[in-house]
N, CA, C and O of each residue as an XYZ file, in Angstrom:
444
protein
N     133.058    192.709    -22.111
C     133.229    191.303    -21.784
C     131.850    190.642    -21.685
O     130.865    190.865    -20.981
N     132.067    189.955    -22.418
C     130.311    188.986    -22.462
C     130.307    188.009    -21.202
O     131.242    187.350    -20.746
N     128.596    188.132    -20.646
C     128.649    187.104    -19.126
C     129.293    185.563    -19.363
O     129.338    185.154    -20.523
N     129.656    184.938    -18.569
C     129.524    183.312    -18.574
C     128.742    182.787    -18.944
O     129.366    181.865    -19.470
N     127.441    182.526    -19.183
C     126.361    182.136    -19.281
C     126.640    182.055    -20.802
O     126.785    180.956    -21.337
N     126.717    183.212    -21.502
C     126.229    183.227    -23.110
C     127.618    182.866    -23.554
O     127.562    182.738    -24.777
N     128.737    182.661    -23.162
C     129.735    181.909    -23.555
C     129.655    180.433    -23.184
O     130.375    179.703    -23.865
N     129.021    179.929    -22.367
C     128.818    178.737    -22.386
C     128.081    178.276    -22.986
O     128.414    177.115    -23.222
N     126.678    178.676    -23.656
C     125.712    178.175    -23.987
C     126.290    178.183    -25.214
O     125.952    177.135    -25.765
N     127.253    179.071    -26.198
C     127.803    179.327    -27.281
C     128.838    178.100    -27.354
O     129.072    177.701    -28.494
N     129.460    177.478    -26.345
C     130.462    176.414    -26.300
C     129.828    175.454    -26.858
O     129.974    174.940    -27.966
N     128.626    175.102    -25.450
C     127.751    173.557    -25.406
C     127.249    173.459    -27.191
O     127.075    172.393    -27.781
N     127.092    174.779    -27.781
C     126.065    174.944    -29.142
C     127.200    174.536    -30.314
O     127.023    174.317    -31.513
N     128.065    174.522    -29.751
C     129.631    174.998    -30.882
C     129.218    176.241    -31.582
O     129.346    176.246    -32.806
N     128.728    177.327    -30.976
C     128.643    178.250    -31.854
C     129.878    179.428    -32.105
O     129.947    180.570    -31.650
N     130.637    178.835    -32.834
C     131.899    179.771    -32.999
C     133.052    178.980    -32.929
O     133.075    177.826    -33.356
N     134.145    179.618    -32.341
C     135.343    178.962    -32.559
C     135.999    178.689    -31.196
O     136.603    179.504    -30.498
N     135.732    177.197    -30.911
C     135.977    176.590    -29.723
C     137.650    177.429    -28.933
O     137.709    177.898    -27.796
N     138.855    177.385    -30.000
C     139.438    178.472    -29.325
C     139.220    179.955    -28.714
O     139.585    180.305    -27.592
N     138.711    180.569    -29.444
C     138.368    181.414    -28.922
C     137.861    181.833    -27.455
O     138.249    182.551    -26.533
N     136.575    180.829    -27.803
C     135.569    180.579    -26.819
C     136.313    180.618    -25.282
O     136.282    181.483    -24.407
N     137.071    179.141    -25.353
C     137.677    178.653    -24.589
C     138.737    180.271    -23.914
O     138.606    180.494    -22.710
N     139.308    180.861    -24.408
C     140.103    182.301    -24.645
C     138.911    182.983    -23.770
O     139.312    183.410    -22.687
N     137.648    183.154    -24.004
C     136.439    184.246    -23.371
C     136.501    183.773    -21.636
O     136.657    184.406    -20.592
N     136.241    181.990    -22.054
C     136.040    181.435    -20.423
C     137.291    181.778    -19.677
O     137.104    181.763    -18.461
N     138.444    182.066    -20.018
C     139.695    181.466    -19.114
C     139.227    183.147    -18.051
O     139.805    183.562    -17.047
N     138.203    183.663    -18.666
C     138.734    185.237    -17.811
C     137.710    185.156    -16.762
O     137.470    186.141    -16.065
N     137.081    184.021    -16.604
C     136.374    183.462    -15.426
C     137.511    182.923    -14.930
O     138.606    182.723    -15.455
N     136.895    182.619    -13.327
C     137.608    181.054    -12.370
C     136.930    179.906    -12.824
O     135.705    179.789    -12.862
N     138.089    178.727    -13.303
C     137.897    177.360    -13.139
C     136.476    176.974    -12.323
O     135.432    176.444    -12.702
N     136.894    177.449    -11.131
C     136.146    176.399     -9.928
C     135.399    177.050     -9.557
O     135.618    178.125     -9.000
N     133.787    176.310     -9.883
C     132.080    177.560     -9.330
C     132.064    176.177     -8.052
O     132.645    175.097     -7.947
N     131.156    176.868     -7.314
C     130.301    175.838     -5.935
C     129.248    175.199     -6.943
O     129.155    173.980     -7.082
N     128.349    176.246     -7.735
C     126.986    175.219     -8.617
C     127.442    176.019    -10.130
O     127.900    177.117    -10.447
N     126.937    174.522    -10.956
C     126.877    174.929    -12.596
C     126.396    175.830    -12.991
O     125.571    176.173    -12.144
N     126.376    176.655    -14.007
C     125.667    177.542    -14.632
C     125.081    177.507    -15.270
O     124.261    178.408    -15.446
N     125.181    175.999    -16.305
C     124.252    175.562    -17.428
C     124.208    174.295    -17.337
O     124.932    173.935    -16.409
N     123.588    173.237    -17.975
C     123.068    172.103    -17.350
C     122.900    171.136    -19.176
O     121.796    171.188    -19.719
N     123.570    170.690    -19.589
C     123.866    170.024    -20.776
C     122.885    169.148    -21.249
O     123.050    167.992    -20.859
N     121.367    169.444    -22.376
C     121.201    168.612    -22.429
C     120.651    167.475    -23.252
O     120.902    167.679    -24.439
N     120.093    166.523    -23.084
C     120.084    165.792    -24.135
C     120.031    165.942    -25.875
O     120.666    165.415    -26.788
N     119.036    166.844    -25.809
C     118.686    167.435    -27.048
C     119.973    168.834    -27.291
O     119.946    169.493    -28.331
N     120.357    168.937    -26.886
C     121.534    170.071    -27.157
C     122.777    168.950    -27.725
O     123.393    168.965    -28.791
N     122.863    168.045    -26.624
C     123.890    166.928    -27.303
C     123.593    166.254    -28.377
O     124.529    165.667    -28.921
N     122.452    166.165    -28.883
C     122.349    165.568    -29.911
C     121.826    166.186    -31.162
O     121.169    165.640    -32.049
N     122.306    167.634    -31.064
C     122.179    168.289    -31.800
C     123.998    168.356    -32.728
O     124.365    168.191    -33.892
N     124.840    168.756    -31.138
C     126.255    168.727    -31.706
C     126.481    167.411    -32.551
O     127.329    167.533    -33.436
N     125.786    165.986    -32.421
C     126.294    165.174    -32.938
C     125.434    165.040    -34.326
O     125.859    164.479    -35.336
N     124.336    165.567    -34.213
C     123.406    165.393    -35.888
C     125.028    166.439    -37.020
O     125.539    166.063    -38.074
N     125.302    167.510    -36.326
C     126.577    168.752    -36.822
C     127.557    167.749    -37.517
O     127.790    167.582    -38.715
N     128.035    167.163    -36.464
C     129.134    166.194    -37.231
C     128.693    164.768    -38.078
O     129.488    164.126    -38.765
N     127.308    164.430    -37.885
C     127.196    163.722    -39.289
C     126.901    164.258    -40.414
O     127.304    163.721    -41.446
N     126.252    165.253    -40.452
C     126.264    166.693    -41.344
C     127.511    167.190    -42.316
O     127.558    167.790    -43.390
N     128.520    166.629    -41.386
C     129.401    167.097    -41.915
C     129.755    168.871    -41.492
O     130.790    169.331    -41.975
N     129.216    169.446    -40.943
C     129.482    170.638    -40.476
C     130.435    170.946    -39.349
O     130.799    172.090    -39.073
N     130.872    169.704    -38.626
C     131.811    169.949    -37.707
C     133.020    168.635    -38.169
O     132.395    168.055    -39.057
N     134.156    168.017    -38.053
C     134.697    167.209    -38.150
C     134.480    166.198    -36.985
O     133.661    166.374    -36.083
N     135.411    164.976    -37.118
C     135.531    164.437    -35.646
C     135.980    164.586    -34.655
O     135.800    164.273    -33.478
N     137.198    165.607    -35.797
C     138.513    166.156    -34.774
C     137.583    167.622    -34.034
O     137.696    167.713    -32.811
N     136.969    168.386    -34.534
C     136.326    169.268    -34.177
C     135.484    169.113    -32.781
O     135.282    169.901    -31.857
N     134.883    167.115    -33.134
C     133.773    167.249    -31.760
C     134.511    166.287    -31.014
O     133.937    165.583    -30.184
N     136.039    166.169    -31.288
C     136.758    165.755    -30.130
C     137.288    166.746    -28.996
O     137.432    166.522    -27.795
N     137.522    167.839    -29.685
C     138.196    169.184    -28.986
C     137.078    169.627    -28.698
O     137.404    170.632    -28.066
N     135.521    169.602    -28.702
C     134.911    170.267    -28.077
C     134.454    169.374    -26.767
O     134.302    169.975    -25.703
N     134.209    167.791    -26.830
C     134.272    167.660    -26.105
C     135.129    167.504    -24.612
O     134.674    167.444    -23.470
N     136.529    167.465    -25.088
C     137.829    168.247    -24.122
C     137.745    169.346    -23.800
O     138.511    169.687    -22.898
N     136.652    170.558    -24.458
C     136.341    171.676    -23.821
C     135.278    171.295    -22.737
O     135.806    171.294    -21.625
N     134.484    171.100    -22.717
C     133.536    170.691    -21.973
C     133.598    169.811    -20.560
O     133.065    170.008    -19.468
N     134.373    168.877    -20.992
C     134.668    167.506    -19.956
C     135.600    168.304    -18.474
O     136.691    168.871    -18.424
N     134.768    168.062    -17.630
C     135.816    168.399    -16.263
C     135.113    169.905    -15.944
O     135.678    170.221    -14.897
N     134.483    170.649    -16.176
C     134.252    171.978    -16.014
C     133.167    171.782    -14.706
O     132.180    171.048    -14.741
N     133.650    172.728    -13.391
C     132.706    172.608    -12.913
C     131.087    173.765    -12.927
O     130.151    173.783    -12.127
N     131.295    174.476    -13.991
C     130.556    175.471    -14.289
C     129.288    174.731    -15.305
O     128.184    175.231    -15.522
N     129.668    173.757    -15.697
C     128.645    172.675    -16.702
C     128.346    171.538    -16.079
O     129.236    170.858    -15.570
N     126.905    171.142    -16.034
C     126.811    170.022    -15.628
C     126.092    169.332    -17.000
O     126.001    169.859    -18.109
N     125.564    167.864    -16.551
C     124.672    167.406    -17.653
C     123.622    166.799    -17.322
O     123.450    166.402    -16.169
N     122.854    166.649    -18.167
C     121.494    166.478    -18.137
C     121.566    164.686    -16.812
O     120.966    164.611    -15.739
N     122.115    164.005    -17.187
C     121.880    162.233    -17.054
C     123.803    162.686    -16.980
O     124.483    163.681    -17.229
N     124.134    160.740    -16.301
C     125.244    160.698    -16.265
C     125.994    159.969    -17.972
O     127.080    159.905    -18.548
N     124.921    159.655    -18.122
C     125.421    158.702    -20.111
C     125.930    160.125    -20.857
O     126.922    160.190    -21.583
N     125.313    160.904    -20.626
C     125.948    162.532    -21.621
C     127.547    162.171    -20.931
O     128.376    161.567    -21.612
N     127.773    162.505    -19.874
C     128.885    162.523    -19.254
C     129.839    161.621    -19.567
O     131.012    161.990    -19.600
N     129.522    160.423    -19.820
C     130.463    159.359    -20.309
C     130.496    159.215    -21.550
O     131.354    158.538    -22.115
N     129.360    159.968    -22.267
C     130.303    160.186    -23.881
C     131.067    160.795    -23.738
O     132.177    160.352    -24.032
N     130.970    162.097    -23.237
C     131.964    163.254    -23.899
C     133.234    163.035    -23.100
O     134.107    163.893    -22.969
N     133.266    161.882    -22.605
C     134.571    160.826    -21.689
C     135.224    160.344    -23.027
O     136.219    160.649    -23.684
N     134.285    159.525    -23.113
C     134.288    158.761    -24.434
C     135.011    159.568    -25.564
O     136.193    159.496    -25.899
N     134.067    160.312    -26.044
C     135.053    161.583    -27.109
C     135.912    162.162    -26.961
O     136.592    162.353    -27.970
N     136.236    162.577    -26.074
C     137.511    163.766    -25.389
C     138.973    162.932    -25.152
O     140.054    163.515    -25.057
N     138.787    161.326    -25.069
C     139.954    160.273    -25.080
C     139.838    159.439    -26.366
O     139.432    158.284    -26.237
N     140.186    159.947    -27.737
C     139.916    158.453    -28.478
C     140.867    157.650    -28.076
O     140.713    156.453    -28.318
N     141.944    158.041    -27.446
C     143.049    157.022    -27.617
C     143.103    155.869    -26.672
O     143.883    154.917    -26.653
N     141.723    156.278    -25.601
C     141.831    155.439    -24.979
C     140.403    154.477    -25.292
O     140.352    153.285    -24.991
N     139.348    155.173    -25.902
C     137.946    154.888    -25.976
C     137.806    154.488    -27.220
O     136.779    153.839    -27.420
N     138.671    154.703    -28.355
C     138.420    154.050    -29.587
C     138.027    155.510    -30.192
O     137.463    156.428    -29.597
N     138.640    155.455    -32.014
C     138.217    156.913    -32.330
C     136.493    156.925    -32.894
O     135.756    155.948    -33.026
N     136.243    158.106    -33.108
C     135.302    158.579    -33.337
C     134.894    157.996    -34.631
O     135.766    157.861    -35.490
N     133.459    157.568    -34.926
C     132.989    156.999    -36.548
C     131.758    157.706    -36.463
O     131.226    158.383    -35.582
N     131.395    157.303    -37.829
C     129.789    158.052    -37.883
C     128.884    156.953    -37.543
O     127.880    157.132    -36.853
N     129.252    155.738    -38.056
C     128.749    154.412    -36.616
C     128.391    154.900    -35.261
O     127.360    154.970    -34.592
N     129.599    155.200    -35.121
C     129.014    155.132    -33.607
C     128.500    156.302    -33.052
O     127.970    156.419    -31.947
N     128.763    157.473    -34.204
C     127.355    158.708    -33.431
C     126.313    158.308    -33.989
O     125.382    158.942    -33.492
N     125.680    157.099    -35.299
C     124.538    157.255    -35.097
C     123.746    155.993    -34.326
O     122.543    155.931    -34.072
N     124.832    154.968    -34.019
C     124.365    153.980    -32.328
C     124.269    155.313    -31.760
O     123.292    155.811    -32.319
N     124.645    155.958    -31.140
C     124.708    157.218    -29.729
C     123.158    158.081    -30.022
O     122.157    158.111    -29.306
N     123.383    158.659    -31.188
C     121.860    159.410    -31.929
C     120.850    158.475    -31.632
O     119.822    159.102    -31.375
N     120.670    157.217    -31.547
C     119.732    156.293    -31.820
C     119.636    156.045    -30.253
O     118.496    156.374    -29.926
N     120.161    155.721    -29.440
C     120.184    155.384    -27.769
C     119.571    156.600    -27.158
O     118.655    156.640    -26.337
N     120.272    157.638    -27.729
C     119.736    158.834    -26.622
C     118.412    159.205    -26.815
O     117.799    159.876    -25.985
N     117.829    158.727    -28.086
C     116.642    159.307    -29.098
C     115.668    158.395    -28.444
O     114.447    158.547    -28.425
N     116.232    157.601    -28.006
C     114.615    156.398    -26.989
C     114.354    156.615    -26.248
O     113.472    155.963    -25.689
């Protein structure tokens, strides 16, 4: 069984297959007292350079960010990380995903 740590950092990275992944974490508890990894800017805007790349879909960095969102084992860098992956993890309520608007997001976080 691989630690928490290198399954998370493998999540935050999308490195692999978010089911799965998600399958490794469940054999942890939900609920830590402090995070284990700390989300950040440049890691997030790495997942989003992926999906203008074309290497991940939208649908891909919608479900990852529904992996991510709510965990108390992850925190993030700033609270704006946090309200994207709000943002992403609800299109239905936040409007769907464009390559517009990851590269407004690429361009904000990059200043």
């Amino acid at each position: 069984m691989r630690n928490r740590v290198d399954i998370l950092n493998d999540l935050v990275s999308f490195n692999g297959n978010l089911p799965a992944l998600k399958d490794e974490l469940s054999q942890y508890s939900w609920d830590t007292e402090e995070p284990y990894l700390v989300i950040t800017r440049r890691q997030f805007l790495e997942i989003l350079k992926k999906c203008l790349e074309q290497k991940i879909t939208f649908q891909d960095l919608e479900n990852w960010a529904d992996s991510i969102e709510c965990r108390d084992d992850l925190d993030f860098e700033d609270e704006e990380l946090q309200e994207i992956v709000f943002e992403f993890s609800s299109p239905e309520i936040n409007g769907e995903i464009t390559k517009e608007r990851l590269q407004e997001i690429i361009k904000n976080l990059s200043e």
